[in-house]
Phi, psi and omega in degrees: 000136181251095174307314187299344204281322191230062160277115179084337173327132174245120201237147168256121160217138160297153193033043205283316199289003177259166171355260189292328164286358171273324171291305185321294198299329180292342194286319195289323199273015168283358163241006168118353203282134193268118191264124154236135198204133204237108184207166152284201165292182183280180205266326181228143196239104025272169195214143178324284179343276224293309204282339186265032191016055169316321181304347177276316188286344187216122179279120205255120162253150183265091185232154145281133151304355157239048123272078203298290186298340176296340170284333181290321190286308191270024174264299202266005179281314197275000158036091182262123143303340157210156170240120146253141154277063219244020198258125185190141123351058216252011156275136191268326151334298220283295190349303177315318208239335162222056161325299176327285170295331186287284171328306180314303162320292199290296185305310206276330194312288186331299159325323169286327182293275219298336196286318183293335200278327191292300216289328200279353165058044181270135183258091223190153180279118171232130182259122199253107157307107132286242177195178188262008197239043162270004171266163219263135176286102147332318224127307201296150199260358184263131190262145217303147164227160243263257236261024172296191191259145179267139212207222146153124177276006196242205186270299222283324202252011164254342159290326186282354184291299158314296188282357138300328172307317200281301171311321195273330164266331160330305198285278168306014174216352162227008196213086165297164158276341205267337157230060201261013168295357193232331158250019179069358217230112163260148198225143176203137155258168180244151154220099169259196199245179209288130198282128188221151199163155157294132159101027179247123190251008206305161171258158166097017198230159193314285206297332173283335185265004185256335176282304173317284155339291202270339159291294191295026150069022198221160187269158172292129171258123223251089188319286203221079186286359194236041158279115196259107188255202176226098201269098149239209180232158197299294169321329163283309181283333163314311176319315191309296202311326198265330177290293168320328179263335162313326243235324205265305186309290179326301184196090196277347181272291182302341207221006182276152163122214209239150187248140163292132159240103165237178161286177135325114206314324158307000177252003177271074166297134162328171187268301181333312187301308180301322176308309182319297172333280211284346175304331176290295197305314188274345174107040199248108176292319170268085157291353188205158164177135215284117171287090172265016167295114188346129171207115182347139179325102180233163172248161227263329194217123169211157177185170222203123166247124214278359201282003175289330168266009148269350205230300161277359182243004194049015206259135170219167165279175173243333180295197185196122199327334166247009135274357182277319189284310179301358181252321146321290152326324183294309203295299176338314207276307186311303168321308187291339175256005151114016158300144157317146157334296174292327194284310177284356154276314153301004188256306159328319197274332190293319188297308188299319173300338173280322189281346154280002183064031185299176148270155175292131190269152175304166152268000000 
């Protein structure tokens, strides 16, 4: 992140009351950034949102995304300079059991952002967030790159699928690169790899039911301990999201189209291995055991290949999966002995500008 770039900057972000829009909004507004954000409540109880008071940090309207007018109006009162696009349906479990809403969420939500940004005739960098599991899974041991094919066998990541589509026509039918002096709009999506972090409650997701467990001194009971993902930390993959849009503003012709964000390939680890990891901090001898109960279709190997945003965007991660995990464990720890939320995001977020060698961020 180039903190000067986004002083005074005016950011739209979607879905900011979830996980990762609540670290974006506390981050963007620790370097000066004028923060606005269009979400439902938050997804989860206890929730990231309530507890870090994001809302002092982000001026918040409470919409759905598929309420195109109510979106249109709060498009055009934040006359934004970058849109993250981040409001989604983002469990592959919940999916299984609310297709409807999972399609609805993702496809139409999209369709509604990018639509609104048309009517309002907004001139602006927008990052259409999506996922590394909109490619359609081989198998392959090799990491997925930004123009293999798209696909997803479950609602969820096949609906993300539909929404890079949905971007890509936008893009070619209302924001071209090729005349974008006249309408202003650069579109680029992110697919990052699996998010991992403090203050995270989502339900049906790894950290939270593996931090729960592993306080109370018991093993994590575990669907696909030998799934193998592409493992970051919540801040690395945001660095990406934030790089990209720096990078999109700038030259919105050059940077439009579709992006990787991931680890190093050695760091796309089994599930067990992160369960094993954090089992070492609280002291837990059994860290796992195996759930052999029938369970919706998941894959077994995914991993993401990043080097177009390292050879353009200069970007890697920095963190490295055990230390994203020793920062996990930290939050956690910190919470449960009474630090704030909020304290503890900002402290996290200050330690990561240094290991990028950033500027010092505000509390």
């Amino acid at each position: 992140m180039n903190h000067a770039f986004w002083r005074s900057k005016r950011v739209l972000i979607t879905g900011h009351t979830g996980f990762k829009g609540s670290w974006l909004g506390l981050w963007l507004d620790a370097v000066g950034a004028r923060v606005a954000g269009y979400a439902l409540e938050p997804p989860s109880d206890p929730s990231l949102y309530a507890l870090a008071r994001v809302h002092e940090a982000v001026r918040s309207t409470t919409g759905d995304v598929r309420d195109l007018a109510r979106l249109e109006r709060t498009v055009g009162e934040a006359a934004p300079d970058v849109v993250f696009h981040m409001a989604a349906q983002s469990v592959v479990l919940r999916s299984y059991d609310a297709p409807v809403d999972t399609y609805s969420t993702n496809v139409m939500g999209t369709v509604h952002v990018l639509e609104a940004i048309r009517r309002t005739g907004s001139r602006c960098a927008v990052i259409n967030v999506t996922t590394d599991k909109c490619y359609e899974n081989k198998g392959w041991v090799w990491g997925y790159r930004e123009d293999d094919r798209l696909g997803g066998h479950d609602p969820y990541s096949n609906s993300k699928a539909c929404a890079e589509l949905v971007g890509q026509a936008y893009r070619d039918s209302f924001f071209p690169v090729a005349d974008v002096e006249r309408h202003g709009v650069g579109l680029a999506s992110a697919r990052a790899g699996n998010v991992i972090g403090g203050g995270d409650w989502t339900p049906h997701q790894l950290i939270p039911e593996a931090v729960a467990a592993l306080q109370r001194g018991e093993s994590v009971v575990l669907r696909h301990p030998d799934a193998t993902r592409p493992w970051q930390h919540v801040l690395d993959c945001l660095d990406g999201y934030v790089s990209l849009a720096e990078a999109l503003s700038g030259d919105p012709a050059g940077f439009s189209g579709e992006w990787n964000f991931g680890p190093a390939d050695g760091d796309s680890r089994p599930v067990s291995y992160l369960v094993e990891t954090l089992a070492k901090h609280w002291g837990v001898a059994v860290p796992w055991t195996h759930d052999r109960q029938a369970h919706p279709l998941e894959a077994q190997e995914l991993r993401l290949e990043t080097r177009k945003a390292a050879s353009r965007l200069g970007w890697r991660a920095c963190w490295p999966i055990d230390t994203a995990l020793d920062m996990v464990a930290r939050w956690y720890d910190g919470y449960h002995a009474g630090t704030s939320a909020r304290a503890l995001c900002l402290e996290q977020i200050r330690r990561y500008a240094e290991s990028r060698g950033s500027a010092p961020v505000r509390s």
